[in-house]
C-alpha positions, 0 to 999 in steps of 0.5 A, a space after each residue: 525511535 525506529 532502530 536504523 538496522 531494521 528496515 521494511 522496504 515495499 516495491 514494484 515494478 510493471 514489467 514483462 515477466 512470462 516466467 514468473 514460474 520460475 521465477 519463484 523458487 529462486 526468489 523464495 530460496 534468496 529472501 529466505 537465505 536472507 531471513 528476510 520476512 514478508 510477502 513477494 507477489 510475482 505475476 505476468 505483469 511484474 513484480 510486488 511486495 513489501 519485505 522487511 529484515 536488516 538493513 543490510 541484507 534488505 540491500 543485498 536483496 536489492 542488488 541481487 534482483 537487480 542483476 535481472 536487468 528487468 528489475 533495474 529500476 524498481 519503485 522502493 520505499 524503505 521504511 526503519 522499523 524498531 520490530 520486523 512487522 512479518 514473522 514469515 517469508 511467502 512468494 506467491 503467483 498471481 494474476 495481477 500484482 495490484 488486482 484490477 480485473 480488466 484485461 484492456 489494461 496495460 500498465 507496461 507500456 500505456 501508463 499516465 506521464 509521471 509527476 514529481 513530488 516537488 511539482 504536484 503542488 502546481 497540478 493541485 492548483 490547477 482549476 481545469 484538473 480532474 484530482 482523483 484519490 484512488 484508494 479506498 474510502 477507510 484510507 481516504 477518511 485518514 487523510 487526502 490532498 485538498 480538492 481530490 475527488 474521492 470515489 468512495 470505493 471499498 477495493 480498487 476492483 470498483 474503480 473502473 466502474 466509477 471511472 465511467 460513470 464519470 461526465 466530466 472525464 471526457 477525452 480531452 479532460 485532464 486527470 492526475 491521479 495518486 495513491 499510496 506509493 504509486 503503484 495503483 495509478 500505474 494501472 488506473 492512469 493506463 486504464 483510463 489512456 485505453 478508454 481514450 482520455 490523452 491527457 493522464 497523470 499520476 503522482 510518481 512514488 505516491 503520498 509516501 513519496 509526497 510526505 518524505 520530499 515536501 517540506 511540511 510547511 508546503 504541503 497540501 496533504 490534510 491527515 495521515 497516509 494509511 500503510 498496509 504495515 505495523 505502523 498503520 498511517 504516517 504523515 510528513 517525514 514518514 512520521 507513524 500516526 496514532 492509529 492502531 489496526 482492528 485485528 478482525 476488520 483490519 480498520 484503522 482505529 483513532 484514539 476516539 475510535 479506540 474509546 468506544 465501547 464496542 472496541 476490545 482490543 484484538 476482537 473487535 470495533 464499532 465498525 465490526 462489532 455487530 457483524 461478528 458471531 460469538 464464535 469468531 469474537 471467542 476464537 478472537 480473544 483466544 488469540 488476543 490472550 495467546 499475544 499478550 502471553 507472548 508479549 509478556 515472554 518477550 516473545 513474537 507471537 508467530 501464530 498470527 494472521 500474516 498480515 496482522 
């Protein structure tokens, strides 16, 4: 069981920041203050990240930011861990906090009307409703809601694309539309107000929110739900799912995915085997053996790709 004094927390919030800047250098001096671990993005659109530490300086951070009135009401998913999943603390400035690349975008003011979890069901159900999926199609083949369209994109920077080639998304076309924790449809929902469809909904606090409110016995999400953290995927009640990553393609891997001869732990697997030089299978293992050395030491391998 995950140790309750350790906790990640992945959060946003779509807000006018013009000093972002700024901003950073006091983020950076707090989560460090706090030996808090991971990544804070920080654009003119708002704020993002995902941080992990003890839980009770998690919330000191929380209470920190939210004396910035522009941080009140942030979107948080908090997570018990049994290992801090980052071994470093960085704060960078982007254009965007979730990398759309449309300008016509404002996800401040013109985002989709929310959803609860309780009432998503209902949305579902309803035959004269677009569903779409807007993550990406490895996160999509671990698990979906039933009947959601899947645009089998490979980054969310294609989604726009697909939305106009749509004929049946038209102006008076209902469309709801979900994603991890909410903060991808936040954009898309906007996205699709601009091109002028008025009816346009999203599924507020993403599947995470869907999975830990709706009994499982009612749910009508099929799989598990990928999550950019050590745990990898999770179904209901947040529960971890039996994926682990590819540490060279970063894809999640089954047990029968795990089985296949073209997997080597911490090199490679089926989907990346062929695509990778020896060199980089050579450097792969070099780090795969600097890990377990340091497992068996009981130590963190800091050495690691941040993301890993």
């Amino acid at each position: 069981m995950a140790d309750a004094s350790l906790l990640t927390a992945a959060f946003y919030r779509f807000v006018d920041l013009p000093d972002c800047d700024g901003l950073r250098p006091r983020v950076l001096a707090k989560c460090t203050e706090l030996d808090l671990k991971g990544t804070v993005l920080l654009a003119p659109e708002g704020i993002n990240g995902t941080l992990a530490g003890r839980a009770e300086d998690i919330e000191s951070w929380f209470r920190w930011l939210a004396e910035d009135a522009r941080f009140c009401d942030l979107e948080i998913k908090r997570a018990a861990v049994e290992d801090l999943p980052f071994h470093r603390m960085k704060v960078r400035l982007k254009k965007e906090i979730i990398t759309l690349g449309i300008d016509e975008v404002d996800p401040v003011n013109a985002a989709g009307r929310y959803v609860e979890p309780e009432d998503w069901n209902a949305v579902l159900d309803d035959p004269g409703v677009v569903v779409v999926d807007t993550r990406n199609d490895y996160e999509v083949a671990l698990g979906t809601f039933d009947g959601a369209v899947n645009p089998q994109t490979a980054s969310f920077g294609e989604l726009p694309e697909w939305l106009a080639s749509r004929e049946d998304i038209g102006p008076d076309t209902p469309v709801a539309m979900f994603c991890t924790g909410g903060i991808r449809c936040e954009k898309s929902t906007a996205l699709l107000r601009a091109r002028g469809v008025r009816d346009v909904m999203h599924l507020r606090g993403g599947i995470l929110n869907y999975l830990e409110n709706v009994p499982e016995q009612n749910s009508r999400f099929d799989g598990h739900c990928f999550v950019f953290d050590e745990r990898v995927a999770v179904g209901h009640d947040l529960a971890p799912g039996p994926y682990t990553l590819c540490r060279a393609c970063r894809y999640p891997l089954s047990q029968a995915d795990r089985d296949a001869p073209e997997f080597v732990d911490g090199v490679s697997c089926a989907r990346c085997h062929a695509d990778t030089s020896e060199a980089k299978k050579a450097g792969l293992k070099e780090r795969q053996r600097q890990v377990e050395l340091a497992n068996s030491r009981n130590q963190k391998h800091i050495g690691r790709r941040e993301d890993d």
